[in-house]
Structure formats: structure tokens, C-alpha cells
BATOR-670847 format. One line per field, with one value per residue (C-alpha): residue number from 1; residue in three letters; z, y, x. Coordinates in steps of 0.5 Angstrom, whole numbers. Last residue first. Layout:
BEGIN
k	(NUM ...)
r	(ala ...)
z	(Z ...)
y	(Y ...)
x	(X ...)
//
This chain:
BEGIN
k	(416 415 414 413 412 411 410 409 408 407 406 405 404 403 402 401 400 399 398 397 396 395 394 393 392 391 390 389 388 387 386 385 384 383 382 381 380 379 378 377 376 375 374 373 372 371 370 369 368 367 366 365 364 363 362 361 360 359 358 357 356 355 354 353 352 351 350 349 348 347 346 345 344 343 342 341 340 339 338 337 336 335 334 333 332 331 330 329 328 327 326 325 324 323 322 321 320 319 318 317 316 315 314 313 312 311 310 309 308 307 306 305 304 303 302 301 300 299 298 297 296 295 294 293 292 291 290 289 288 287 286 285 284 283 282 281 280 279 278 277 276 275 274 273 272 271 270 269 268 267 266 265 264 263 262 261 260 259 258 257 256 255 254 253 252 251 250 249 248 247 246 245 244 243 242 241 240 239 238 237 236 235 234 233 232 231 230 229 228 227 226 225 224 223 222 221 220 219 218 217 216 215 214 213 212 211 210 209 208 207 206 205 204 203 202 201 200 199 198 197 196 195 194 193 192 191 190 189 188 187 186 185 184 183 182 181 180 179 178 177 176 175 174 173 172 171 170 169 168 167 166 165 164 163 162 161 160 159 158 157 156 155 154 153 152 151 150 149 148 147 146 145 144 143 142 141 140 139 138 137 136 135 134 133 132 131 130 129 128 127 126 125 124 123 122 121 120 119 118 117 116 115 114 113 112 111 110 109 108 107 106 105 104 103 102 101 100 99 98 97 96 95 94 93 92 91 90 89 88 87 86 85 84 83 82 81 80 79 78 77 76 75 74 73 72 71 70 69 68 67 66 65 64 63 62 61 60 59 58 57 56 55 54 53 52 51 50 49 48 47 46 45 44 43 42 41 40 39 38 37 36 35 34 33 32 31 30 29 28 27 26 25 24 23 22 21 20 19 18 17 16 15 14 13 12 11 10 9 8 7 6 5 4 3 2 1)
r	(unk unk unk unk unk unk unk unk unk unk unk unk unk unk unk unk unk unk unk unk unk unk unk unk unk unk unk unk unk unk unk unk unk unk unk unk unk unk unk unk unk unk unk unk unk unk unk unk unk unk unk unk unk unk unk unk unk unk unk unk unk unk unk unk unk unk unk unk unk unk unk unk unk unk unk unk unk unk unk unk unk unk unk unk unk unk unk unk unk unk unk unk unk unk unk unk unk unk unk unk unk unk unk unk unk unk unk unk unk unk unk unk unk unk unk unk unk unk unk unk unk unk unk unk unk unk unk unk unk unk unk unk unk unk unk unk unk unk unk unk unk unk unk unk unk unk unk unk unk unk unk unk unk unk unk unk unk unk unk unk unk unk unk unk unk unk unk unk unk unk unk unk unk unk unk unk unk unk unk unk unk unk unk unk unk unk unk unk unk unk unk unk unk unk unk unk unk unk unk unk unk unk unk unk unk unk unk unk unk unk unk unk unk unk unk unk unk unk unk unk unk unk unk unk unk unk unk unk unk unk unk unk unk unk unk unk unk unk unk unk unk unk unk unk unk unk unk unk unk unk unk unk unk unk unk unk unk unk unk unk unk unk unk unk unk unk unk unk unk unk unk unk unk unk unk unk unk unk unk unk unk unk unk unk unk unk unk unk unk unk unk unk unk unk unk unk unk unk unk unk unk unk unk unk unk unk unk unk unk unk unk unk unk unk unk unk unk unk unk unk unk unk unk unk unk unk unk unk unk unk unk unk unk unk unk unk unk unk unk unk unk unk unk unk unk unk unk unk unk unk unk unk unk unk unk unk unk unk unk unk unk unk unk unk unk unk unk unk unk unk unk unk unk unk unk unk unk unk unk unk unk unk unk unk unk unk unk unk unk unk unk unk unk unk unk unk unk unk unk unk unk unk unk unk unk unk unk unk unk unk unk unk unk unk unk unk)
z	(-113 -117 -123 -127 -125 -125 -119 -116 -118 -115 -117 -113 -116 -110 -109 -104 -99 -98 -92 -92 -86 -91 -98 -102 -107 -113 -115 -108 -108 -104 -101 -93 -92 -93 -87 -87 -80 -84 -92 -96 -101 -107 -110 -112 -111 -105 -102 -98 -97 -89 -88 -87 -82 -82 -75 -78 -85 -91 -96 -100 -104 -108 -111 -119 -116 -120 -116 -123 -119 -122 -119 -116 -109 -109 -115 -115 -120 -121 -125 -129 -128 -133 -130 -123 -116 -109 -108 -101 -99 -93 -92 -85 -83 -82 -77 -76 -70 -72 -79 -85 -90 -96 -99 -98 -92 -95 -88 -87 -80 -74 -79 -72 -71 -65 -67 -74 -79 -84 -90 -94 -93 -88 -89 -85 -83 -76 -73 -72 -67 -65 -58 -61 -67 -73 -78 -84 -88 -92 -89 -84 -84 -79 -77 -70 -69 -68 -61 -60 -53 -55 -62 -67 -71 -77 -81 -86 -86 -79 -79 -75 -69 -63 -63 -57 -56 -49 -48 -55 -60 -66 -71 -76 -80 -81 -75 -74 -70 -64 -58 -59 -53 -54 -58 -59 -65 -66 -70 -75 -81 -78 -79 -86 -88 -85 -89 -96 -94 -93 -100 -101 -98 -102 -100 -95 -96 -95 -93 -91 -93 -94 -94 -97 -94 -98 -94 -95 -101 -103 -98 -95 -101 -98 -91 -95 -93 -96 -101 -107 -110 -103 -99 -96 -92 -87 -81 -83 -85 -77 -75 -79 -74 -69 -72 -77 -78 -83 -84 -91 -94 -101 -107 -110 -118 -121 -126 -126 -133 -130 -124 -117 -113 -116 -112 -115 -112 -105 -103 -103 -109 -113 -112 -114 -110 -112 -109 -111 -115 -122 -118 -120 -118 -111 -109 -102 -98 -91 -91 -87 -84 -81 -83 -82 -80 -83 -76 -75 -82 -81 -74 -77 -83 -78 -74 -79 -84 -84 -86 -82 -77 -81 -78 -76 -71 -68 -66 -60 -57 -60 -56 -56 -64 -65 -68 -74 -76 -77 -82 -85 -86 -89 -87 -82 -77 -71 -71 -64 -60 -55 -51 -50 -46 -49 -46 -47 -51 -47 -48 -45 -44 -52 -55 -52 -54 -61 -62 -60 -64 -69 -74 -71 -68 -68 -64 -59 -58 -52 -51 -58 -58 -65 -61 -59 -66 -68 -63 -64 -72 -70 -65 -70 -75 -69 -67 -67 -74 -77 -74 -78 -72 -76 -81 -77 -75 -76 -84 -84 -85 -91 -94 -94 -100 -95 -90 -85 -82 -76 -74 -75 -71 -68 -64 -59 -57 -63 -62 -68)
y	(-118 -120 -125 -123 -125 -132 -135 -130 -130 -133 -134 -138 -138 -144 -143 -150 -150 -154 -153 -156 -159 -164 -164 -167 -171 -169 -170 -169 -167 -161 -161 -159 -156 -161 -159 -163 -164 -170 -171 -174 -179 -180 -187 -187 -180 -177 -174 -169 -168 -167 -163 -168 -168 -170 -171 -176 -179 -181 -187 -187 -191 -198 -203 -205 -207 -207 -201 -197 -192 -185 -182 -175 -178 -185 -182 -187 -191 -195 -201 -200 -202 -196 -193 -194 -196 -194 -187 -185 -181 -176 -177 -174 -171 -176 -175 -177 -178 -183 -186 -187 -193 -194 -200 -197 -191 -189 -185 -184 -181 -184 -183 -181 -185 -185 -190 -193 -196 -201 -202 -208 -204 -200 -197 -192 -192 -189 -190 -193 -188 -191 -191 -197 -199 -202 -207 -209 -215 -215 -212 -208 -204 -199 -199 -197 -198 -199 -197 -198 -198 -203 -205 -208 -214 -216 -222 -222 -219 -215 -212 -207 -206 -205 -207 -206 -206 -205 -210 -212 -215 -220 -222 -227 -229 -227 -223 -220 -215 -214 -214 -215 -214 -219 -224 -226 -231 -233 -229 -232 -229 -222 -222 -225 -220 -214 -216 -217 -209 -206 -207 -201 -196 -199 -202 -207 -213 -219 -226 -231 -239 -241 -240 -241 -241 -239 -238 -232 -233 -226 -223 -218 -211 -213 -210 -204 -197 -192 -187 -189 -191 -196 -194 -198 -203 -204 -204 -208 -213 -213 -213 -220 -223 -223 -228 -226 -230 -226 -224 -218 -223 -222 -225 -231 -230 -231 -227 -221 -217 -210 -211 -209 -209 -215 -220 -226 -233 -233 -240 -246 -249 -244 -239 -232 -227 -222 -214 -213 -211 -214 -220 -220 -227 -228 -234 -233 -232 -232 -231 -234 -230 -232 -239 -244 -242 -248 -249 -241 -240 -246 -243 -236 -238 -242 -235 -234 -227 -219 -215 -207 -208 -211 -217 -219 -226 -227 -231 -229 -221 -218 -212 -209 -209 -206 -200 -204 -207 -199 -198 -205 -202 -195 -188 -186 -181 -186 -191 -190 -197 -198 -205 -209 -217 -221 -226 -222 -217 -209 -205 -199 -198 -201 -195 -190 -193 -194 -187 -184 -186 -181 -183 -186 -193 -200 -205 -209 -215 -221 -227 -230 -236 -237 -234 -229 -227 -228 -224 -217 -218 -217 -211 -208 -208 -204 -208 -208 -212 -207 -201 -197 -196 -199 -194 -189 -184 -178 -176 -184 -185 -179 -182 -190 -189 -185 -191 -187 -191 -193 -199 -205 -210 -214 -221 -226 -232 -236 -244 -247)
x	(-244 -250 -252 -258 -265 -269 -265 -261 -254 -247 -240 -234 -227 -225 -218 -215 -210 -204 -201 -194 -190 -187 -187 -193 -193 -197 -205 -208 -215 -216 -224 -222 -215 -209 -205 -198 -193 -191 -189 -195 -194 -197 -199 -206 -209 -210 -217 -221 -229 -226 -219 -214 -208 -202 -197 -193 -192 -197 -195 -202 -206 -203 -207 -205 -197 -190 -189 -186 -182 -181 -175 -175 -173 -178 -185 -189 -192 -198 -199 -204 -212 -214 -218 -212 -214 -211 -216 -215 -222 -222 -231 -230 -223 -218 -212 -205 -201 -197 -195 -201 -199 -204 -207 -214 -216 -223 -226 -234 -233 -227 -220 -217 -208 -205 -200 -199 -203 -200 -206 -210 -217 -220 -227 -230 -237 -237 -231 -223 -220 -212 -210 -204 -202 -207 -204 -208 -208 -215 -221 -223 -230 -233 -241 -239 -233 -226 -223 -216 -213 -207 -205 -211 -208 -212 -211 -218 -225 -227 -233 -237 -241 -237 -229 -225 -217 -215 -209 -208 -212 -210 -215 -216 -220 -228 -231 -238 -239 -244 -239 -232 -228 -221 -219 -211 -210 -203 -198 -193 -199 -199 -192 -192 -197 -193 -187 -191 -194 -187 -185 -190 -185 -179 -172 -174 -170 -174 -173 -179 -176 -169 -163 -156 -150 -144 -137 -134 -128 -130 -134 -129 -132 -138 -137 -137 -133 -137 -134 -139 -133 -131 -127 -121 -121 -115 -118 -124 -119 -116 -124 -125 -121 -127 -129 -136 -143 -147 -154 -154 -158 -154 -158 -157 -159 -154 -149 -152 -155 -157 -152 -155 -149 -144 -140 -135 -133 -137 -136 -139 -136 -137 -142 -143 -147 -151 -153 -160 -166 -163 -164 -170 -174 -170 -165 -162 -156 -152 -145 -140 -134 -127 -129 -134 -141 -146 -150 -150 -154 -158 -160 -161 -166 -169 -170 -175 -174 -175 -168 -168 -163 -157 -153 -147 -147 -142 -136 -132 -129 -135 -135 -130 -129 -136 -135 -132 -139 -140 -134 -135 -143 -141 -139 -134 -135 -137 -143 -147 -145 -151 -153 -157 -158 -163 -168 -174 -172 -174 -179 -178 -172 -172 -177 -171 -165 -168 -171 -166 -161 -165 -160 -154 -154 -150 -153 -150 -153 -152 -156 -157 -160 -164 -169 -166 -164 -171 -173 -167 -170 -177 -175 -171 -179 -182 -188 -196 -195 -191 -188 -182 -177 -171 -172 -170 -175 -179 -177 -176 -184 -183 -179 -177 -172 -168 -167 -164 -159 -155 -159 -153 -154 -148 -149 -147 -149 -148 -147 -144)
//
């Protein structure tokens, strides 16, 4: 079945995503040199999709505003801001008059291929068609049971589940499904959930690259198989050596460094002198990388300045952030453990032995500071020059470290 049409759902926060989301809905999180909604609008595209309307809420404007400005190729947008009701169901229903034929309904922050979405329409029967895949936990995801073809059974997060075919959030509806979203009624969580029309959907199970992304350092494994679809692009390097894979954008300069790994490096950049880039890293656009600074494995933002004897391991740094001389972001344990986090008052074991900091927008780090591993920092922060970040920091804080300073001559008795 050929799908010319889709319906996005960008309305949310991402909670879970904080501090990033503080600034931006999570759709607007930038990986490899892109917001993930602009990935999923090309996939689409690329799986035929002419028209998209997407569905937004929070921090709206930040979705129309980046889309007039970079619009899809081949695609034509269009806006449908959610109403009052809350939940999936009830943002697919918002789109009733535009989704006058077959669709395709997707959520706005999922990573795949758009092979994923070309089998999915291929396979579409039925008033909805419900795109699955097969993960290691499925305690960690809403699951699907399948008997002959169909969604016989649904489970949300469950401790003990009954299968392990994860909910894609990737659909194809008929218009039809319009009158049961009219009729559905609220969820307990007081939502109104598209997956409450699931039983019975027909079962499409895909495969390849597919990610869900709940939590903050989920998003280093989406970066990476970003990175690795994207085609080598080199421009002004001089005195550097490059080992891997590099992407630069229209301006981008290297000078004197080293560059290890898959490494995008977004429009205006200047990385160098004597700078070190290793592993999976993004770096945005008008970003300063300089004297002795050392970045590994990590997602950078916009406007970023870590120029002097930085660290920046494992970590992800949102725009306009600024590192003052030798700031060091610690991503390792002693004892080599798993490092927790601490995700809205819960503590999260990550499951990962290198993990930095999440760091929202517009924080500055005075010289000599340091954040420990897994902590994340709010936007709008001022950490003075010598604090040692032990804890989460809430947005728009300035921390400021005491010192108990005493003084004596040599050779004699201490002085006022």
C-alpha cells in the first residue's frame, strides 16, 4: 500500500529528558547535526510520504520556527496544535481533517530506517496496522501479544511480560479509526491511549535500528547509528590527523588536532589547536573546540565554548554552554560499577560504566570546576570557579563554593 500521507506526534515534553527538555520539546534534541523530528520527517519522506501534519504543544514554537527555516525535502508541513485533552488517541484525533485517506501515525521522537516504515505500509491491512519489534527487556516497554498476525493482548511495562515484541509507536491508520478515537474513554492514568485500539490491529514485525528514547543517555546509541548512515564529508583541515570518520559542515575548521572515531562537526565550528576528539561525538554548529581539550563519546550542542584544557567525556552539553579553563567532567567510577542517575527523584541504574554529565542550556563552568559521573546540571547555571558537582543541580542555580582560608608567616605564628 502506497502512504502519502502522515500524522506526528510532537506534542510532548519528555519529562524524563530533563534538563534538555527544560528548553525544547524532546523532539527538538539535536543528534548528528539535526533535530531527532527532522529524522523522523525524512524517513518518512523517504518512505513516500508527501504530506505531514505534526501534531504540537509544548514549546511549539520551537518546532514551527526550526521547520520554516529548514524545511523537508519533498514534504509538505503543516501544524495541528494538540486541544485539551491529554494522551495519544486524543492527539491522532486532532488530525481528523487532515487525514482524510490511509496514514501513516507516528510518534515524533522514535529512531529507525525508513525500511521499517516501507515494510510496515507493504504489510498494512485493516482499519490499523501496528508496527513491532523484539527487545532484550521487555520489562522496559509496552508489549504486544501476537496470535496469528494479530494483536491478541497489550501490557505497559509489565515485570513478568508475556512476550517480548515491543510497541514501535509506527502505525498505519484508516480514517475510520477517527470514530473509535471519539469514543474512547480515559485511560487510569487519565490519558486517552491509542493503544487502548490495539486489540485485534494487525502485527507487523520489523527489523533492523529501532529506539524508543526514554532516557537521557539512551540517546548516545541513536547518535551513533546516525552518524554511522552518514557519508564522509571533509572540509578545512590543516595539521591534523584524522582517524575514522568524519562529517563537517559548511565552515567547520579543524587546525592542529586529532580526530579518532565518527565525528560530525556542524556548520562554523573551529576545533584546534592541540584538541583531541574521540569516539561517537556530535558537535553542533559555531561551537569553539581549543587548546588541549579533550572530547570523547559525547552529544554537543550549539553554540558551545569549552576552548582551554577541557575533559568533556560521555556527556551531553546543550547550547550556549560555556567551559571555563581545565572544567573536567569525571564519567568513570573507582570501583568500575554501573553509574546511577538520579531521573525525577528516581534513582536509575543506566546499565553503562561511562557515563559524564547531562548539562542543559546556557550553563557556564568556572575554571578548575568538575562534575561528577551521571549528574546532571539544569540551564541558566553558574558554577563558580573550584565546585566540585557531587549532586544534581536545579536549573538557574548558582553554586558557589566557601573556602576557610587561613594564613601564617613562614617561620612565625599565624597572622589575622
Amino acid at each position: 500500500m502506497a502512504i502519502r500521507k502522515a500524522v506526528v506526534l510532537a506534542a510532548g515534553e519528555g519529562k524524563r529528558l530533563r534538563p534538555l527538555t527544560y528548553t525544547r520539546p524532546k523532539c527538538m534534541i539535536q543528534l548528528a547535526g539535526k533535530p531527532i523530528l527532522q529524522h523522523v520527517l525524512e524517513n518518512l519522506a523517504e518512505a513516500g510520504v508527501k504530506e505531514a501534519a505534526v501534531v504540537v504543544k509544548y514549546k511549539k514554537e520551537a518546532i514551527t520556527e526550526y521547520f520554516a527555516k529548514n524545511p523537508v525535502r519533498g514534504m509538505r508541513l503543516s501544524f495541528i496544535e494538540q486541544g485539551e485533552k491529554y494522551g495519544t488517541a486524543a492527539a491522532f484525533g486532532d488530525a481528523e481533517p487532515f487525514a482524510t485517506e490511509a496514514f501513516f501515525g507516528v510518534a515524533g521522537d522514535i529512531i529507525t530506517e525508513p525500511s521499517a516504515l516501507k515494510k510496515l505500509a507493504e504489510e498494512a491491512e485493516g482499519e490499523v496496522t501496528a508496527a513491532l519489534h523484539e527487545v532484550e527487556d521487555a520489562r522496559e516497554y509496552g508489549t504486544a501479544v501476537v496470535k496469528e498476525g494479530r494483536i491478541a493482548g497489550f501490557e505497559e511495562k509489565a515485570e513478568k511480560p508475556k512476550s517480548n515484541l515491543a510497541n514501535c509507536s509506527l502505525y498505519v491508520f484508516e480514517p475510520t479509526i477517527f470514530r473509535k478515537i471519539e469514543r474512547l474513554k480515559k485511560s487510569p492514568r487519565g490519558e486517552y491511549e491509542i493503544t487502548d485500539l490495539l486489540l485485534g490491529a494487525k502485527a507487523v514485525k520489523i527489523e533492523g535500528y529501532w529506539l524508543d528514547m526514554g532516557m537521557p543517555w539512551q540517546l548516545f546509541s541513536a547518535n551513533e547509528f546516525l552518524l554511522s548512515k552518514l557519508p564522509e564529508k571533509k572540509g578545512k583541515i590543516e595539521n591534523s590527523i584524522v582517524r575514522g570518520k568524519i562529517i563537517m559542515e559548511k565552515g567547520a575548521e579543524i587546525h592542529e588536532s586529532v580526530i579518532e572515531g565518527n565525528v560530525y562537526i556542524g556548520e562554523n565550528t573551529y576545533v584546534g589547536p592541540h584538541a583531541y576528539i574521540r569516539g561517537t561525538t556530535s558537535i553542533g554548529r559555531d561551537c569553539g573546540i581549543g587548546d588541549s581539550t579533550t572530547i570523547k563519546n559525547s552529544i554537543i550542542f550549539d553554540h558551545v565554548n569549552a576552548k582551554h584544557l577541557t575533559y568533556i567525556g560521555d556527556s551531553i552539553i546543550g547550547s550556549n554552554c560555556n567551559f571555563g579553563a581545565a572544567t573536567q567532567i569525571a564519567n568513570y567510577r573507582f570501583d568500575a560499577g554501573n553509574i546511577k542517575a538520579i531521573v525525577n527523584d528516581v534513582v536509575i541504574d543506566t546499565k553503562r560504566n561511562k557515563l559524564g554529565a547531562i548539562i542543559g542550556d546556557s550553563t557556564k563552568m568556572g575554571v578548575l570546576s568538575a562534575v561528577m559521573p551521571g549528574k546532571m546540571i539544569g540551564d541558566g547555571c553558574w558554577i563558580d570557579a573550584g565546585v566540585v558537582v557531587k549532586e544534581n543541580i536545579e536549573r538557574k542555580t548558582h553554586v558557589v563554593l566557601h573556602q576557610a582560608i587561613s594564613k601564617k608567616k613562614i617561620g612565625m605564628g599565624e597572622t589575622d
